[in-house]
C-alpha positions as a printed Julia matrix, in Angstrom:
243×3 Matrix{Float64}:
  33.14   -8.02   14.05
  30.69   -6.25   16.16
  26.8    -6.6    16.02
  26.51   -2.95   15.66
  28.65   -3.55   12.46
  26.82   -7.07   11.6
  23.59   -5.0    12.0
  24.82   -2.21    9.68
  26.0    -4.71    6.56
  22.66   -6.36    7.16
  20.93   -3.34    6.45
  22.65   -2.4     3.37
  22.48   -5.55    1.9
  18.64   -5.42    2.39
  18.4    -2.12    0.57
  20.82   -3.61   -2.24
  18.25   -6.36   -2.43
  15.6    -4.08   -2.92
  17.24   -1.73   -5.47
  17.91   -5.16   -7.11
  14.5    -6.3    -7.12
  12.74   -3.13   -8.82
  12.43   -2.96  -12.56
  13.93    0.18  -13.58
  12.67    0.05  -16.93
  15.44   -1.68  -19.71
  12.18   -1.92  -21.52
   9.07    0.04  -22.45
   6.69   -0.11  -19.76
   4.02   -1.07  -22.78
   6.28   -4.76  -22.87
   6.65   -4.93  -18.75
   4.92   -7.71  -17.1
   1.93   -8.11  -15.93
   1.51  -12.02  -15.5
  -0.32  -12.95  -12.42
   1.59  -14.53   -9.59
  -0.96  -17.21   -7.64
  -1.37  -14.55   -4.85
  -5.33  -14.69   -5.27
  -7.53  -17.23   -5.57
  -9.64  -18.3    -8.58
 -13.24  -16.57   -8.14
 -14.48  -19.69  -10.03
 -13.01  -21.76   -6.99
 -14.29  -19.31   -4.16
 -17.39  -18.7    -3.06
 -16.87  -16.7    -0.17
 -16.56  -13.18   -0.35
 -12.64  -12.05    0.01
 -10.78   -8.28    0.38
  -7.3    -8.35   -0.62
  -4.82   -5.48   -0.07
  -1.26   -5.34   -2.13
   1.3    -3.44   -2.6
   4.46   -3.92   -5.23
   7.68   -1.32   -6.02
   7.0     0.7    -7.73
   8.04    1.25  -11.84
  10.99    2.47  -12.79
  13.88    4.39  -10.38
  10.14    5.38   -8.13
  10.6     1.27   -7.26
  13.82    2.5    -5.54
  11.75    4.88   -2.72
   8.39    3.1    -2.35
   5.27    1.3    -3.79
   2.08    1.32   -5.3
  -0.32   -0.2    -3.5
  -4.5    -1.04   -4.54
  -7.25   -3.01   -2.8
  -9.25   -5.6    -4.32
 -12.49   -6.91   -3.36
 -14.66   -9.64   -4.64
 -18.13  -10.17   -2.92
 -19.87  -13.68   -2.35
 -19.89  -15.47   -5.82
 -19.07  -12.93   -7.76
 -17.31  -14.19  -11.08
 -14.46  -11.92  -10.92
 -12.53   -9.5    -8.72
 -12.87   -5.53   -8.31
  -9.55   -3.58   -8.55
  -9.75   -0.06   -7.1
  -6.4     1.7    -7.54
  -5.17    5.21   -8.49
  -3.17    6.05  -11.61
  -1.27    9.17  -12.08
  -1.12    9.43  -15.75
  -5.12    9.65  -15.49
  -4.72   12.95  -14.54
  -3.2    14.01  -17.95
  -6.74   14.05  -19.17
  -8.24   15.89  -16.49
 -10.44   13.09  -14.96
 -10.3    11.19  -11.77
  -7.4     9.17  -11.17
  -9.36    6.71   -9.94
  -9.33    3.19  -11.61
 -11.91    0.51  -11.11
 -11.39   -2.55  -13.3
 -12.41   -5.7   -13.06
  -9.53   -8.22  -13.52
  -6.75  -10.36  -11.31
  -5.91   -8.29   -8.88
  -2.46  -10.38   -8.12
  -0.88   -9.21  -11.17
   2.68   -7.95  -11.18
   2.95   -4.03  -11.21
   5.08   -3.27  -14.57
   7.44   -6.06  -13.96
   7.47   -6.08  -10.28
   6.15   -8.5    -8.32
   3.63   -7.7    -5.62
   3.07   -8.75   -2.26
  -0.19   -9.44   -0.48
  -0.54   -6.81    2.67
  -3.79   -8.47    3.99
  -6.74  -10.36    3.76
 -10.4   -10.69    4.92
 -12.66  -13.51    4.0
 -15.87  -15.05    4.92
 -18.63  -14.05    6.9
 -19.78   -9.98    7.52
 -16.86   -9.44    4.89
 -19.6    -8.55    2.08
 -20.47   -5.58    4.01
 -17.59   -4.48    4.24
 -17.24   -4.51    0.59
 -20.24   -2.52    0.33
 -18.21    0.05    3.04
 -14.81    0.09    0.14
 -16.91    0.7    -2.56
 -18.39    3.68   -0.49
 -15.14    5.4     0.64
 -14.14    5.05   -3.02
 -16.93    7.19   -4.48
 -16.03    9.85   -1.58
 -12.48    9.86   -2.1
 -11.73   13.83   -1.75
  -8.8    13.49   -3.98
  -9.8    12.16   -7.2
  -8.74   14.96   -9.52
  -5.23   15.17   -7.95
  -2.13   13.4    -7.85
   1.42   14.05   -6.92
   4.12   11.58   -6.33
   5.43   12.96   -3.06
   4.43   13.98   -0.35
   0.77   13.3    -2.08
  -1.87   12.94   -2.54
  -1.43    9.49   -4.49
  -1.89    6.29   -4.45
  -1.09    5.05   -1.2
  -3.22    8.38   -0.01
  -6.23    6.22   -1.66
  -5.13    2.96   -0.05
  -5.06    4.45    3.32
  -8.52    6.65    2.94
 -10.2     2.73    2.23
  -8.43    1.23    4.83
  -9.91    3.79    7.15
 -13.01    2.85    6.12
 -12.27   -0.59    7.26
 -10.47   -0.91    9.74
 -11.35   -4.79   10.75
  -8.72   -5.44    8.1
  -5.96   -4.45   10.24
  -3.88   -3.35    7.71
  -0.43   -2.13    8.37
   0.46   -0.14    5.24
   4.5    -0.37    4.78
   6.98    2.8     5.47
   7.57    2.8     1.86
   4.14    3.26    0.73
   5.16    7.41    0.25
   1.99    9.42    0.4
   0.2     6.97    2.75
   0.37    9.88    5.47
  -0.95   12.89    3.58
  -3.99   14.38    4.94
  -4.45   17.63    2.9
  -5.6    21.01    4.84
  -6.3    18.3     7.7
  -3.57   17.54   10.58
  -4.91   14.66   13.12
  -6.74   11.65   12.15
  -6.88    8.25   12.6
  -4.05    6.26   11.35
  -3.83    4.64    7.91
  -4.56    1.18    9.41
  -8.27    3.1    10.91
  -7.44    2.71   14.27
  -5.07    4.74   16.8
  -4.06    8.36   16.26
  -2.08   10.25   13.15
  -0.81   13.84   13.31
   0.74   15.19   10.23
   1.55   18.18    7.97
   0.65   17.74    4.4
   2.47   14.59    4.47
   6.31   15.63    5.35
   6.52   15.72    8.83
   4.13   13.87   11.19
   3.75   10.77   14.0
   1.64    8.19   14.01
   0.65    5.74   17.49
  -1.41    2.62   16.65
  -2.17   -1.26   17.77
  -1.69   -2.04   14.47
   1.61    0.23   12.94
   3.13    0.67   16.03
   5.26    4.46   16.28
   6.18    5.64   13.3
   7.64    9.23   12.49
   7.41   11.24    9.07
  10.06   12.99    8.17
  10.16   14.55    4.69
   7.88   11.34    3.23
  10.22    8.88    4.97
   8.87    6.76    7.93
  10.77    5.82   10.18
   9.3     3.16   13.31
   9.38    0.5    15.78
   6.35   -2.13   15.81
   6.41   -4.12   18.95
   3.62   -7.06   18.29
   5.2    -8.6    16.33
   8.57   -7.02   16.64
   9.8    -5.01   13.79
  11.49   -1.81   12.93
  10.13    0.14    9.86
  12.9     1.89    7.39
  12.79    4.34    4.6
  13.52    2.18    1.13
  14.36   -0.73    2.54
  10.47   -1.24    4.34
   9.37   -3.03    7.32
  12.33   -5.9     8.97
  10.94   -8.67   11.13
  12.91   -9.04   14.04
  10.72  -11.45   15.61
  12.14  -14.83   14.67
């Protein structure tokens, strides 16, 4: 058998992992899960001030093309974390999709468990708290919400992470809307740093430190990261080929 052909059955049996993985709903979503899973630490326990990013598949057959992804903050001995997120059935109501709650922020998204993206603690990270919570009162996109090509929210995620970009985070190709920049077509990249051209969220490219090249094509990104070595793959997400 040849490596191209190893390579290929590799591949699909990632993506039948992942279709695997996502709960597509045998159950009402009221009954889903949404048990913590040990990913954050007890603010009783912690002092210091922490960020947290995560993303998890999302609900239902959406699990099957990308994730929902929030940030969560906690400042210095603060009893409990801050969960900013956006929620698309808000916007049945007419108000901001917006959600800021105050509760675990590890928790598993409607059966799916999720998977911390990155983390800043410590020292100088309580002003960048105070940066989050900023960028969240100015998100432009509060009042809208459409699962591809956006805005949604991974749009959100990535308009905080610009805000902060000493959290280096590297948003995964499956986070679908991550790209969309409205009536806008260059800015920085999701992760704040590098360059991002793109057109309402379909097509675009994207040259960073921190994601590497990536290409949009219709929602789907498609890239190479060299440090550490992975390639980045519609459904399936980000492969480290490092090790």
């Amino acid at each position: 058998m040849s490596v191209k052909n190893i390579g290929n059955y590799a591949i699909v049996l990632v993506l039948i992992a992942t279709v695997a993985s996502c709960n597509f709903g045998s159950s009402d979503w009221r009954t889903a899960s949404r048990a913590r899973t040990g990913l954050a630490p007890d603010p009783a326990e912690t002092p210091e001030a922490v960020i947290q990013v995560y993303a998890a598949r999302a609900y239902s057959w959406r699990g099957i093309f990308g994730v929902h992804t929030w940030f969560a903050v906690k400042p210095s001995h603060a009893e409990s974390f801050t969960v900013y997120e956006v929620a698309g059935w808000y916007a049945r109501w007419g108000g901001s999709v917006v959600a800021i709650h105050e509760q675990a922020p590890d928790k598993r998204w409607f059966g799916n468990a999720p998977m911390l993206l990155a983390e800043k603690r410590g020292e100088g990270v309580d002003e960048l708290i105070k940066r989050i919570d900023k960028a969240v009162q100015t998100y432009p996109y509060s009042k809208e919400y459409t699962i591809w090509p956006g805005p949604n929210s991974n749009t959100f995620t990535a308009w905080l992470s610009r805000a902060v970009p000493e959290i280096g985070l590297d948003l995964p190709p499956t986070a679908i809307g991550k790209d969309y920049l409205g009536n806008s077509i260059t800015a920085t990249a999701p992760s704040g740093s590098g360059w991002q051209l793109s057109v309402l969220g379909l097509f675009g490219v994207i040259v960073s430190d921190v994601e590497g090249f990536e290409i949009n094509i219709l929602g789907l990104t498609f890239g190479i990261k060299p440090d550490p070595f992975a390639i980045k793959l519609p459904l399936i997400g980000q492969i480290d080929l490092s090790v």
